[in-house]
N, C-alpha and C positions, 0 to 999 in steps of 0.2 A: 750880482750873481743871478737873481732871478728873470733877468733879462736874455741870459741862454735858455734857449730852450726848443732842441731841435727839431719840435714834434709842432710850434707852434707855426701859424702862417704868417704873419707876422715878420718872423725872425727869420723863415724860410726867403720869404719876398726878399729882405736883406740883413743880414746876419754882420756886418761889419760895426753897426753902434755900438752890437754887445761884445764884439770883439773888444774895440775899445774901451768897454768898462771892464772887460776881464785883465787886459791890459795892464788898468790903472791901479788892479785889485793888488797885482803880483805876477809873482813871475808862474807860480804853478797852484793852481789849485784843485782842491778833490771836487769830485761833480756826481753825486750820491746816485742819481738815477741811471749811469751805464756802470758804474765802479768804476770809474775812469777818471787820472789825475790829467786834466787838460793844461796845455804849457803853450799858450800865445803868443811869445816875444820870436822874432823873427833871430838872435841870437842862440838862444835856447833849441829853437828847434832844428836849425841848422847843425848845432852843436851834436845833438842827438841822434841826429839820423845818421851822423859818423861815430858815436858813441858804440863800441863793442858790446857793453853792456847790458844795451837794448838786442832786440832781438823779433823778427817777423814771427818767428815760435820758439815755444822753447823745450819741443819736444825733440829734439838732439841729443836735449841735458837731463830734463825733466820730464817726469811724469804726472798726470793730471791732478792726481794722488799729494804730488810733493808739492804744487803749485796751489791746493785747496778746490783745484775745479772738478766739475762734472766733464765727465764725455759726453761726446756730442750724443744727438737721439741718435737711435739706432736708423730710423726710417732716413735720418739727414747724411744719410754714411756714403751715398752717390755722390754728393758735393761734394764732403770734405774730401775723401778720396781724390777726387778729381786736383779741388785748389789746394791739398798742403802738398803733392809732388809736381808744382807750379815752380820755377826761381825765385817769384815775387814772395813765396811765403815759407822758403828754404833757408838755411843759414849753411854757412861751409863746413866742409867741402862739397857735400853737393849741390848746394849754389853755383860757387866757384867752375864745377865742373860743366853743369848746364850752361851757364850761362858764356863760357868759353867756345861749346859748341853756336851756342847760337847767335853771338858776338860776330862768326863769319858773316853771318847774313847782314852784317848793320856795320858795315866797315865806309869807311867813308868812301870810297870808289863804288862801292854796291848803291849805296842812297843814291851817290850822287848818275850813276847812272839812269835810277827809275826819275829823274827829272821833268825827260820830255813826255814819258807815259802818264805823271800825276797831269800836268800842264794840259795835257792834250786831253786826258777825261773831265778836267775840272771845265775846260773848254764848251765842251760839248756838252755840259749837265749846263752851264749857267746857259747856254745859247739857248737849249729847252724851255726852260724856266723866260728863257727871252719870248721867247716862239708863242708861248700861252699866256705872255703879258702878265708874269707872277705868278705865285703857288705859296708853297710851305718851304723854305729857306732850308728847316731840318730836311725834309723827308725827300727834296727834290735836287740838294747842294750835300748839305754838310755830312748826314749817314752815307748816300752810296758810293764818294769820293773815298772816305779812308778805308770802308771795306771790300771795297775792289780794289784798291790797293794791294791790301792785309792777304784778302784770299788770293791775288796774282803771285805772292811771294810764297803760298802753301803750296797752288798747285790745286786750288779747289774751284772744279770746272764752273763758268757761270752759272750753267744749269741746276747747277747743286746751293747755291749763294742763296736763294727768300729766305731761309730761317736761321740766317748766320744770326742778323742783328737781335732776332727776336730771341734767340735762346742764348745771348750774350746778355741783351737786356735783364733776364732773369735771373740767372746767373748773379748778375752785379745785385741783383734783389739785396743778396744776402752780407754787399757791404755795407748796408746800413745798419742802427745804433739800432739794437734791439728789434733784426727784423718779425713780424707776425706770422702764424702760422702757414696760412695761405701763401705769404711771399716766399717761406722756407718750401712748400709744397710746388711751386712752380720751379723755382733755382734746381731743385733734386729732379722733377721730371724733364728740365733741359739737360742737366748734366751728365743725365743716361743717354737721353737723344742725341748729343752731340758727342759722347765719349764714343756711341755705336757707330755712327756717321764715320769716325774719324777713324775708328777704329778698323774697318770696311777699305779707308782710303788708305791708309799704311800696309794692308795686304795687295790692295790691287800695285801701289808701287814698289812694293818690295818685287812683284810679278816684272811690271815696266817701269822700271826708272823714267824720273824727267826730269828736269833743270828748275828744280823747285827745294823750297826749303826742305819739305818732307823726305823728301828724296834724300839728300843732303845728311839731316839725322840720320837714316837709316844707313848710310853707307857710312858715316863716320860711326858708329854702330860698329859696324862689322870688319871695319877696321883698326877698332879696339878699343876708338871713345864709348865706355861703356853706358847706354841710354836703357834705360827698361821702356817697352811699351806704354807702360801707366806715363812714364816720363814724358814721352815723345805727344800723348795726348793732351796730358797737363799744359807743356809746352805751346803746342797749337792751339790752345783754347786762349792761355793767357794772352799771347801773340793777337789774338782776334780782338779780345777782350781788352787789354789796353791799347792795344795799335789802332782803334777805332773810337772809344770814349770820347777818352778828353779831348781827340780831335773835334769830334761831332759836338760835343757840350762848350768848347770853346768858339768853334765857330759862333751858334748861335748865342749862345752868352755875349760873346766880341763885338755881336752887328746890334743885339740889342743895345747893349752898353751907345754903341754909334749913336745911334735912333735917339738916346735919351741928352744926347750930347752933340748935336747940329755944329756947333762951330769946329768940332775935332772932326768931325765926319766931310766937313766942308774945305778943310786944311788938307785931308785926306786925297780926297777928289783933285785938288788943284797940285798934288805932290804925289805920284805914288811911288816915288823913293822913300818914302815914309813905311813902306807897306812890313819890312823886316823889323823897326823898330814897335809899327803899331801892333805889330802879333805878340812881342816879348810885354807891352804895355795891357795889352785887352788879356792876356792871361795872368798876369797880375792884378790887374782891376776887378774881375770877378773869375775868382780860380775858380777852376770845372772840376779837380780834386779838393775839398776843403778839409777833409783829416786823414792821417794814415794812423795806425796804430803800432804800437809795441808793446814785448813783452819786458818787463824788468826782469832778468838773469842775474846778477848782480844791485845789491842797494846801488844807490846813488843818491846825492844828495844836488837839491836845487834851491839855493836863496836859504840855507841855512834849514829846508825841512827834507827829512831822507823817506825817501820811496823806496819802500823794502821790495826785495827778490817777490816776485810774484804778484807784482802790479802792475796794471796795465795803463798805459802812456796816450793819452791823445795830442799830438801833435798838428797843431790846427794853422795848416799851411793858408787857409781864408786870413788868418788875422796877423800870419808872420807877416806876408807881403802886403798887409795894411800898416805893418808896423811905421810909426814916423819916425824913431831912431833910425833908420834904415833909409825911406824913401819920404824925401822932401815933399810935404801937402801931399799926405797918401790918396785922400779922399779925391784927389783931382785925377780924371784920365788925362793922359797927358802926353801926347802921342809922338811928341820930340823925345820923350826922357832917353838919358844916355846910361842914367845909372842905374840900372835895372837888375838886382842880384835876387829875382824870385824865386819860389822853391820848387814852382809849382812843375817839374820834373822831378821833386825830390833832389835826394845827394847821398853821397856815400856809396856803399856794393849793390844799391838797392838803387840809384840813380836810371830813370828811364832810358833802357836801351834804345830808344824808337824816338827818340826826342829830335835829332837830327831828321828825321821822314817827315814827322808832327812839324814842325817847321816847313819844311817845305810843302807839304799837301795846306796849311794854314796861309800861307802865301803865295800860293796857287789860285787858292779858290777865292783868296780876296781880290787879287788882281785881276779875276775874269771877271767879277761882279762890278769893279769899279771900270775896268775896261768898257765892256758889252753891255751894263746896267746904271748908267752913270745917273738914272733917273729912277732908282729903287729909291722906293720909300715905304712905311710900314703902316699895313694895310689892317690892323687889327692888335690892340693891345692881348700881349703874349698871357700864356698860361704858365707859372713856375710848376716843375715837377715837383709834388710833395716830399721829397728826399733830401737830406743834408749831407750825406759822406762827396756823392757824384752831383753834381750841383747842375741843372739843365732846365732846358725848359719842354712846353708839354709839345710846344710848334713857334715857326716866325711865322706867320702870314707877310707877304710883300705884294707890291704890286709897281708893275712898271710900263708907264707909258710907254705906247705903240709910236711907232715911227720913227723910235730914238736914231 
């Protein structure tokens, strides 16, 4: 047990040994420093994320009161505002209802339309990155692909886009275990800055409709799908905020992972029919989500010990899709595998709506870099981001020969 420990760097650099021993331990155990029973088996957590009984909140049913907790501070009240009228941290009906609204946007003919627009920006950044013979992998590929994406589907002018990622960034501050003050004190001054932003942007369209999602809310809005403005902002935030993440942290996690593993990276290069298989495998091998959480609403019982009403569940998606019941020689990337049942989309009512886009902007951007950059190689040993919930790193430095 004392091999978890998500504050160490150590275990931050790579957090799957201790998965493995938490593993060996059981199926669920209590983890005294977040008050959080952590459940590692890739059975388990699958199990639960369709488990009713868990819950993103459980303020539908209960109150802080009933559940033994504090309310938030006062001063964090712009966050929470913002992220509990989110879908991601809703339970039904209104979930259910949100997320029905915005399920239009993510239909399979809608994705599959924005195809040649991901293709053709992923294009055009890796050519750059060509042009100056390497850069920063993050900051020059993997961030400005999914978020012009993300902001083409709101309807948020280019012009308006430099402080998308940064006060997304912040924002996410406050997923981690026990964030500290200063990270709470940045998430609450982005959360006003972008609720204001956005909130600016739903008046000027409510004035001119466009062919954009915001637009979209508002008129199913008004045509009886009932949205509250807090809603419609929640909404566009979360949209930003996961529609870009795990893209951007998988990328860069996927190409390091490559780097550290030449002969898969080199199977790659001479096969990129491989390229659909390698993104389901490199999000496996080092998940860019590593826990979600839940609320216990109901006991439950795991391996014979019950977690009473009012506990809270770490479901540790890093250590599910390490699991070896599951996936043969987990520790191996393995860019053939066929049998690949990761979580790292999650599952259940909570299952990522965007996961169908994240695919394809993840296989966009690999096949322009193995296309146009077949002689990327990595120019600098990476920095891990101090964080355990969003797993990333701090940059890729690359570099690639001229004249390819």
């Amino acid at each position: 047990m004392a091999a978890f420990d998500p504050w160490d760097a150590a275990f931050l650099a790579d957090p799957y040994p201790a998965y493995a021993e938490l593993r060996a331990a059981g199926r669920v155990q209590y983890y005294e420093p977040t008050n959080q029973w952590l459940v590692p088996h890739h059975a388990d957590v699958s199990a639960l994320l369709r488990d009713r009984r868990l819950g993103r909140t459980y303020q539908h049913r209960f109150t802080h009161d009933d559940f033994g907790r504090t309310a938030p501070p006062a001063e964090h009240e712009p966050f929470h505002t913002l992220n509990d009228h989110g879908m991601l941290d809703l339970e039904p009906p209104d979930h259910t209802r949100i997320r029905r609204l915005v399920s239009k946007a993510f239909t399979p003919r809608t994705v599959e339309q924005l195809r040649p627009y991901v293709t053709d920006l992923a294009g055009e950044l890796v050519d750059r990155l060509v042009a100056e013979g390497g850069g920063d992998l993050l900051t020059d590929v993997a961030e400005p692909l999914p978020v012009a994406v993300i902001a083409e589907m709101l309807g948020i002018p280019e012009s308006d886009r430099a402080p998308l990622r940064p006060w997304s960034a912040d924002i996410c501050g406050m997923y981690e275990l026990n964030p500290p003050q200063e990270v709470a004190a940045r998430a609450v001054r982005a959360s006003i800055e972008f609720s204001d932003y956005l909130r600016d942007l739903i008046a000027e369209r409510r004035k001119e409709p466009g062919d954009d999602l915001v637009s979209g809310l508002i008129a199913a809005h008004d045509e009886g799908d009932r949205l509250t403005e807090q809603e419609m902002i929640s909404t566009c935030v979360l949209l930003l905020n996961a529609g870009h993440e795990a893209t951007v942290n998988a990328t860069v996690n996927g190409w390091w992972a490559l780097f550290r593993n030449p002969g898969q990276l080199a199977a790659l290069r001479a096969d990129h029919s491989l390229v659909p298989r390698a993104v389901e495998e490199l999000m496996r091998y080092d998940t860019p989500l590593q826990l979600f959480e839940r609320w216990v609403l109901d006991d439950i019982e795991i391996d014979g010990t019950t977690i009473p009403r009012g506990a809270e569940i770490a479901l540790l998606f890093g250590s599910a899709n390490h699991d070896p019941e599951v996936f043969r020689d987990p520790e191996r990337l393995d860019l053939t595998r066929t049998d690949n049942p990761h979580i790292s989309f999650s599952a259940g009512i909570h299952y990522c709506i965007g996961a169908p886009l994240a695919r394809i902007e993840l296989a966009a951007s690999m096949t322009a870099l193995l296309e146009k950059a077949p002689t990327l190689t990595l120019a600098a040993e990476p920095e891990r981001k101090p964080n355990f919930v969003i797993r990333g790193l701090e940059g890729l430095r690359v570099h690639i020969a001229q004249g390819q």
